[in-house]
Z-matrix of the N, CA and C atoms (Angstrom, degrees):
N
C 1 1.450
C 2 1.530 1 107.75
N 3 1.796 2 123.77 1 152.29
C 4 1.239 3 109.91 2 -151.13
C 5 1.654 4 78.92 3 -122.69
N 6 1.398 5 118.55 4 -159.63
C 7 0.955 6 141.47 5 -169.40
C 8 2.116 7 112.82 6 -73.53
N 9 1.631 8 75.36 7 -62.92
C 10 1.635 9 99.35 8 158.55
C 11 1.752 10 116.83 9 -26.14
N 12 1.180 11 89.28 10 -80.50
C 13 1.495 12 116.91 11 -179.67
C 14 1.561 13 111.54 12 -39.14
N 15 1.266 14 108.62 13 -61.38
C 16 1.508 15 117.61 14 175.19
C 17 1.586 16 139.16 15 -58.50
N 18 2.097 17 82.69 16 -14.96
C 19 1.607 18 94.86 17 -170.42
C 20 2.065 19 90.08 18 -92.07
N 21 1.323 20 108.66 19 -39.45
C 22 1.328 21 111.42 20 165.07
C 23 1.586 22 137.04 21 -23.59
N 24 1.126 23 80.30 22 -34.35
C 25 2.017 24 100.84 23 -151.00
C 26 2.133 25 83.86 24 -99.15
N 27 1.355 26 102.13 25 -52.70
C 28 1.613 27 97.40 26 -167.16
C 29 1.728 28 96.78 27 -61.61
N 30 1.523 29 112.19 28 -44.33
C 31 1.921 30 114.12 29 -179.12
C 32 1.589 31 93.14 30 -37.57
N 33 1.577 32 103.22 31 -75.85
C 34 1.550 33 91.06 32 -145.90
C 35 1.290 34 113.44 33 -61.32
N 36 1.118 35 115.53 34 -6.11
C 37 1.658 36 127.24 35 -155.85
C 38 1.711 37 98.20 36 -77.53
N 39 1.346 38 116.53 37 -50.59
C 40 1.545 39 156.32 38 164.22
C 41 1.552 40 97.54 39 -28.78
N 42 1.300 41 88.01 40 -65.54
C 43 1.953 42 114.47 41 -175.71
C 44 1.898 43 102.17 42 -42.27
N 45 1.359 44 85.13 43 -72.10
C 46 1.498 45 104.36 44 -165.10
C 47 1.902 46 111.70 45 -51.46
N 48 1.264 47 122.33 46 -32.81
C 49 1.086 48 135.56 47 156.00
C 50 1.409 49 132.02 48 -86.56
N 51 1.717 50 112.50 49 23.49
C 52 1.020 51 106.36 50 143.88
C 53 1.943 52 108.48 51 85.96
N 54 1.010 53 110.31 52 -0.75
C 55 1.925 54 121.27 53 -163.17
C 56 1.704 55 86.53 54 -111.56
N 57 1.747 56 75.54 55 132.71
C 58 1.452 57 89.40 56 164.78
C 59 1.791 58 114.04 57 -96.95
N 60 1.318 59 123.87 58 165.49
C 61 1.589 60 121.01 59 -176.77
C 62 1.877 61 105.95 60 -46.48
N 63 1.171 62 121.71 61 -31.15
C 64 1.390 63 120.26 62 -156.46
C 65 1.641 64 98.17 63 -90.89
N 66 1.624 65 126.90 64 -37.76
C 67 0.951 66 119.81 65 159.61
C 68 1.478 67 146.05 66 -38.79
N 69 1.672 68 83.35 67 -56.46
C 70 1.676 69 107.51 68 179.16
C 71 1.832 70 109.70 69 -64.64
N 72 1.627 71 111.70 70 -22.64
C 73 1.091 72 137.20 71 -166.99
C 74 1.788 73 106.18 72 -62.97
N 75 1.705 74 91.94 73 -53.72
C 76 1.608 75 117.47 74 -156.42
C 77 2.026 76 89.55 75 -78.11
N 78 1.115 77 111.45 76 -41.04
C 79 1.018 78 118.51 77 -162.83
C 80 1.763 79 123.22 78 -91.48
N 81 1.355 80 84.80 79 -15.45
C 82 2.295 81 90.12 80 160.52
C 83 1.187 82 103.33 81 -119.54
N 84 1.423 83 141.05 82 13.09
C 85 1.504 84 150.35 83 162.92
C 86 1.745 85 109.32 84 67.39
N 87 1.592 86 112.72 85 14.43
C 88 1.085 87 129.31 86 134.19
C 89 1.841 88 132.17 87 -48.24
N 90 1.427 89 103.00 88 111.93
C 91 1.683 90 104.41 89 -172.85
C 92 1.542 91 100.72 90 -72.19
N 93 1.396 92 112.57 91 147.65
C 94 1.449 93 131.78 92 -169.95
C 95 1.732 94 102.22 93 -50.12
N 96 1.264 95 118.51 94 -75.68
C 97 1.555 96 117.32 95 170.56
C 98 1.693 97 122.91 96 -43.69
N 99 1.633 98 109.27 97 -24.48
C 100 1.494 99 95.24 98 166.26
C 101 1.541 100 105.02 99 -69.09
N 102 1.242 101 121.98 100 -46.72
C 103 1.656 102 140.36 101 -141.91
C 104 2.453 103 83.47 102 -76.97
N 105 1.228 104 92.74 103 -26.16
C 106 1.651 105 74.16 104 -170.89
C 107 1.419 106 96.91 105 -98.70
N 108 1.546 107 145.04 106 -44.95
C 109 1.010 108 130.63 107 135.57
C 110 1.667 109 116.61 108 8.21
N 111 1.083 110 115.95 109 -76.49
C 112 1.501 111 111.49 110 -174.25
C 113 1.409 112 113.32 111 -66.49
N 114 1.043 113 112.30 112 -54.35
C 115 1.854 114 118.47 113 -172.67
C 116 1.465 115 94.86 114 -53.77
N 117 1.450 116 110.61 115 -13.97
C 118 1.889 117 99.13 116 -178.98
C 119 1.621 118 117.62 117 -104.64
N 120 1.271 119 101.73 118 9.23
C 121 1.615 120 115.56 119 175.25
C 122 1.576 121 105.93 120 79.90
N 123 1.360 122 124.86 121 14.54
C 124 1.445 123 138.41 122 158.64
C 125 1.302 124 136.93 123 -81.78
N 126 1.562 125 121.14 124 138.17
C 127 1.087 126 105.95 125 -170.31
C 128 1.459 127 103.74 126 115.59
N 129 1.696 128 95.55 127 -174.46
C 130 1.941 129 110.61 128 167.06
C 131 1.506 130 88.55 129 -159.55
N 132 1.675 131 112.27 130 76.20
C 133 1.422 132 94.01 131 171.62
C 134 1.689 133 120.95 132 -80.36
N 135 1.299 134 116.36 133 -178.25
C 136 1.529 135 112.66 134 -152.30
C 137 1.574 136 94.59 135 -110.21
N 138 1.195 137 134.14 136 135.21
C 139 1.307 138 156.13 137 -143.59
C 140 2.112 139 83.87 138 -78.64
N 141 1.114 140 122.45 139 -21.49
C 142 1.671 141 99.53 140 175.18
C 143 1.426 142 102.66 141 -81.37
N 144 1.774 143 121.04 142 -28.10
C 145 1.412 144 106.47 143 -152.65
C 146 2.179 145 93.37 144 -91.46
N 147 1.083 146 99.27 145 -7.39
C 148 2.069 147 103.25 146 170.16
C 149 1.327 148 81.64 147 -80.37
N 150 1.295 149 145.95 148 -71.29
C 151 1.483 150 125.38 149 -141.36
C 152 1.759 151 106.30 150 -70.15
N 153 1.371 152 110.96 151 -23.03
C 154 1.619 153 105.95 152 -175.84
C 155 1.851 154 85.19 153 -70.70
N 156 1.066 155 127.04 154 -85.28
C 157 1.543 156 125.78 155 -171.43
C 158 1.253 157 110.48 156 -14.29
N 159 1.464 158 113.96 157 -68.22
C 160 1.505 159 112.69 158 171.73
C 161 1.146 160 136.84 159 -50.36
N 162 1.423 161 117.26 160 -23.01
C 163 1.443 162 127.56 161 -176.54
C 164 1.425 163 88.78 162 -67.63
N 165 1.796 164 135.44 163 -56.67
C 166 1.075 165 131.52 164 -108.12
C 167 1.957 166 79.72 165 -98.15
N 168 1.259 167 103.03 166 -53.99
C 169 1.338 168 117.82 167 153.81
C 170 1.681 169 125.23 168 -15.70
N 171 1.351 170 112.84 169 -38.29
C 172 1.350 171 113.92 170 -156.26
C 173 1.502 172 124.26 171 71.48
N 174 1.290 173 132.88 172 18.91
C 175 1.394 174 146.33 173 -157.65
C 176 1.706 175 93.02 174 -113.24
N 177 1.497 176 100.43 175 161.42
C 178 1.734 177 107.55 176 173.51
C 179 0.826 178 102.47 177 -135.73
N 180 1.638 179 127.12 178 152.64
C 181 1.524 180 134.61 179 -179.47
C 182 1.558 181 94.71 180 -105.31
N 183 1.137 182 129.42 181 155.92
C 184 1.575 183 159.05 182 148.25
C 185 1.404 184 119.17 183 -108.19
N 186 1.013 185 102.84 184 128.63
C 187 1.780 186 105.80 185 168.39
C 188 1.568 187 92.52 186 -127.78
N 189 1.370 188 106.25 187 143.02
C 190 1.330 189 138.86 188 -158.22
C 191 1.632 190 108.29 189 -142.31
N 192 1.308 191 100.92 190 99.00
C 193 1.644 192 116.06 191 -174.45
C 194 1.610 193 112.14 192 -93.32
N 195 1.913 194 105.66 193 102.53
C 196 1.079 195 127.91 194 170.02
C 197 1.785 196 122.16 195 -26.10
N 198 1.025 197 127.90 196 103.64
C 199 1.608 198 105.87 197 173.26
C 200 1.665 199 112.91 198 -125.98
């Protein structure tokens, strides 16, 4: 899964619960331009500041080690 993909899944996710960017913003202590940055597949955010979004979200991250 790419960057793209991930910023997709947190938008609609966002969507579906009703949160606007500034909410979701105030509330995973993510700044609004990082938080749209990501939903736009921009960036290289750092796997704690996706898991705060996701937490807030209700979403879970997996990491899945290639072998």
């Amino acid at each position: 899964m790419n960057l793209k993909e991930i910023g997709l899944i947190l938008k609609q996710r966002r969507k579906e619960l009703a949160l606007d960017q500034r909410n979701l913003a105030r509330l995973s202590g993510v700044s609004v331009h990082s938080l749209s940055d990501i939903e736009a597949g921009k960036g290289n955010p750092t796997l704690e500041r996706l898991s705060r979004i996701a937490e807030v979200l209700g979403l879970e991250i997996n990491v899945k080690v290639k072998t």
